[in-house]
C-alpha positions in Angstrom: 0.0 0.0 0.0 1.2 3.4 -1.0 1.1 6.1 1.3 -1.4 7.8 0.0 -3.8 4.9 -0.1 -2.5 4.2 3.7 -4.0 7.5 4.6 -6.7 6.9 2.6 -6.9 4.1 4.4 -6.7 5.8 7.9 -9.7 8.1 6.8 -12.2 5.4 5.3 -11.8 2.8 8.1 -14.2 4.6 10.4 -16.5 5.6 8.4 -16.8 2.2 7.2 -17.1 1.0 11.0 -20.1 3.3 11.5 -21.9 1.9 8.3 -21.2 -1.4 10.0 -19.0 -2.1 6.6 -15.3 -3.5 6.7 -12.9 -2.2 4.8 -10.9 -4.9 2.5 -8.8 -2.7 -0.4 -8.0 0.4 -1.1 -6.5 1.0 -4.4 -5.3 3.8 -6.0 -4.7 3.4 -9.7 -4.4 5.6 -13.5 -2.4 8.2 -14.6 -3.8 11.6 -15.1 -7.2 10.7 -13.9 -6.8 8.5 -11.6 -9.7 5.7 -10.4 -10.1 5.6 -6.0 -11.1 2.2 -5.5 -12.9 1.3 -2.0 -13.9 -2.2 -2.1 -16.3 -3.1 1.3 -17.7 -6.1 2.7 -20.7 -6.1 5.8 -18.4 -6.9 9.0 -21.0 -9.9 9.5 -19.3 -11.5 6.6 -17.6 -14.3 7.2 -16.2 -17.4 5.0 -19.1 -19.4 6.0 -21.4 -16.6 5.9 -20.7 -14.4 2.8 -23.1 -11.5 3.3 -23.2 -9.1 0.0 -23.1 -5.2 0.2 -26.2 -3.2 -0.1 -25.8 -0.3 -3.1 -27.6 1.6 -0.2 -24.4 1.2 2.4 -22.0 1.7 -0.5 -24.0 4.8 -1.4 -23.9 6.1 1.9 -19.5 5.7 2.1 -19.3 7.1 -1.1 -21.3 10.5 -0.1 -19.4 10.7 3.5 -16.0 10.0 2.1 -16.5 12.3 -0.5 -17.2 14.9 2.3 -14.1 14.5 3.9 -11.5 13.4 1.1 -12.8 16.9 -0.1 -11.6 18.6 3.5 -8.2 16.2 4.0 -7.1 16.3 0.4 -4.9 13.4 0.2 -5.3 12.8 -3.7 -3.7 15.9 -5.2 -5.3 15.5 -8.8 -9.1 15.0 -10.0 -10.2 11.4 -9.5 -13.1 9.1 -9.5 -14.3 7.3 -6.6 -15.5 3.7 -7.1 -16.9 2.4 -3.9 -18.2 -1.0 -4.7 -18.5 -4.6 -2.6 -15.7 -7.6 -2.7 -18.1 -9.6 -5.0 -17.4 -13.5 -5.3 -13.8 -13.7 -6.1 -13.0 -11.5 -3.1 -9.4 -10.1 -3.0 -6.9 -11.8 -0.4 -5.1 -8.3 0.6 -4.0 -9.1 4.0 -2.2 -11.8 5.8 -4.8 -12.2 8.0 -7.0 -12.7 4.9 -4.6 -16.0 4.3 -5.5 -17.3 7.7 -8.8 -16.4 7.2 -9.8 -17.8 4.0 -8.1 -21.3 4.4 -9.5 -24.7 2.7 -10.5 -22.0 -0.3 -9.6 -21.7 -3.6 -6.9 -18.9 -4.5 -5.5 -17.2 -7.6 -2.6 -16.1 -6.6 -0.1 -13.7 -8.7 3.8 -13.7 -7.5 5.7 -10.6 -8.2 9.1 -12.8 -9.6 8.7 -16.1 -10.9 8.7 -19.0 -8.7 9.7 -22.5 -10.3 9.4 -21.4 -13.5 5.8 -19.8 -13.0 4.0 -16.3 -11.5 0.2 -17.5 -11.1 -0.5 -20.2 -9.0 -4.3 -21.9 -8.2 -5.0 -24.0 -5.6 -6.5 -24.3 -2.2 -5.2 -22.3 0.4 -3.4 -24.4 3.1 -2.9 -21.7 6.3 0.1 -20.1 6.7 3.4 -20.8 8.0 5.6 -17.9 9.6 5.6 -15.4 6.6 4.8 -17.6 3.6 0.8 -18.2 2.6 0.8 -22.1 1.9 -1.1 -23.3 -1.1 -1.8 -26.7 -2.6 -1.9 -26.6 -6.1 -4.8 -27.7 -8.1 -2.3 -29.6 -10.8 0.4 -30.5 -8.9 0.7 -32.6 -5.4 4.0 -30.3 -4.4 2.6 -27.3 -1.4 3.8 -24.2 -2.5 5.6 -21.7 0.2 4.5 -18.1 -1.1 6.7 -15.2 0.7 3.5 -12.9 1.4 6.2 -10.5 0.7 6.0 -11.2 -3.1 2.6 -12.0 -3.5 1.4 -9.2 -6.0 -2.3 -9.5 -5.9 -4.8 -12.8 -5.0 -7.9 -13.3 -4.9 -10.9 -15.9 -4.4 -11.5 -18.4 -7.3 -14.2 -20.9 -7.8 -14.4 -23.6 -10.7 -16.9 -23.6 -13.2 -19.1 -26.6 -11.0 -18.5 -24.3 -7.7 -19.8 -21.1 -9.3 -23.1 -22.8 -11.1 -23.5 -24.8 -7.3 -23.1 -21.0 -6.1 -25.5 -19.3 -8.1 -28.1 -22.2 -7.7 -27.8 -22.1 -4.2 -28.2 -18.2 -4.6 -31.4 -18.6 -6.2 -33.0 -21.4 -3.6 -32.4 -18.1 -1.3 -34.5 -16.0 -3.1 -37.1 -18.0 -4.1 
């Protein structure tokens, strides 16, 4: 996390709080106009319990922030503000995110190749000291991830998961 998103950081995670909202990423990203990503998820939500984000709470962030981004200034350039929920695939940004989100699938992107190879998918094992442990999906060998070099990662489902997901999904609303 840059500095800037750090503070950014600092200034949202109340706000957040008080909408009952936790804070998962802040990005900062783009040149000249550059794109203020806020990505929420209800503190309710769990692994086991993946609650969504109502457009009303996101809403609600968006206008507040706004107020005060407009009083602190961190962002010295016009921007846009994009206040949106984790969705499905739900970016790993954390450690604690590792920890939390173990016996899931993972996309994870390495910032140097490791064994030949930058992406990795498998299912996340825990962690051990400062490496994020992952099984591979084609291969038996556990991979030992530095969190250190770990450039992004996120949540991944397989085709089957995702159509068992959205089925499920619609039981609940029926």
């Amino acid at each position: 996390m840059t500095p800037v998103e750090q503070k950014i950081w600092d200034i949202t995670q109340p706000i957040a709080q008080d909408l009952s909202l936790r804070l998962v990423r802040v990005r900062l990203s783009g040149g000249d106009h550059p794109t203020l990503q806020i990505m929420l998820e209800p503190i309710e939500c769990s692994p086991t319990n993946r609650v969504p984000v109502l457009v009303e709470q996101c809403e609600s962030l968006s206008r507040e922030l706004s107020a005060v981004l407009d009083v602190n200034d961190p962002i010295t350039t016009a921007y846009s503000l994009e206040v949106s929920s984790t969705g499905l695939e739900r970016p790993l940004v954390s450690f604690e995110d590792f920890k939390l989100y173990t016996s899931h699938r993972a996309k994870i992107h390495v910032k140097a190749a490791i064994d030949g190879r930058r992406k990795f998918i498998g299912i996340l094992q825990g962690v051990d000291g400062d490496d994020v442990l992952l099984q591979l999906d084609d291969m038996e060998e556990l991979f030992h991830l530095p969190f250190a070099d770990i450039a992004r990662a996120q949540l991944t489902f397989t085709p089957e998961e995702l159509n068992l997901a959205l089925g499920m999904a619609k039981l609940k609303q029926a």
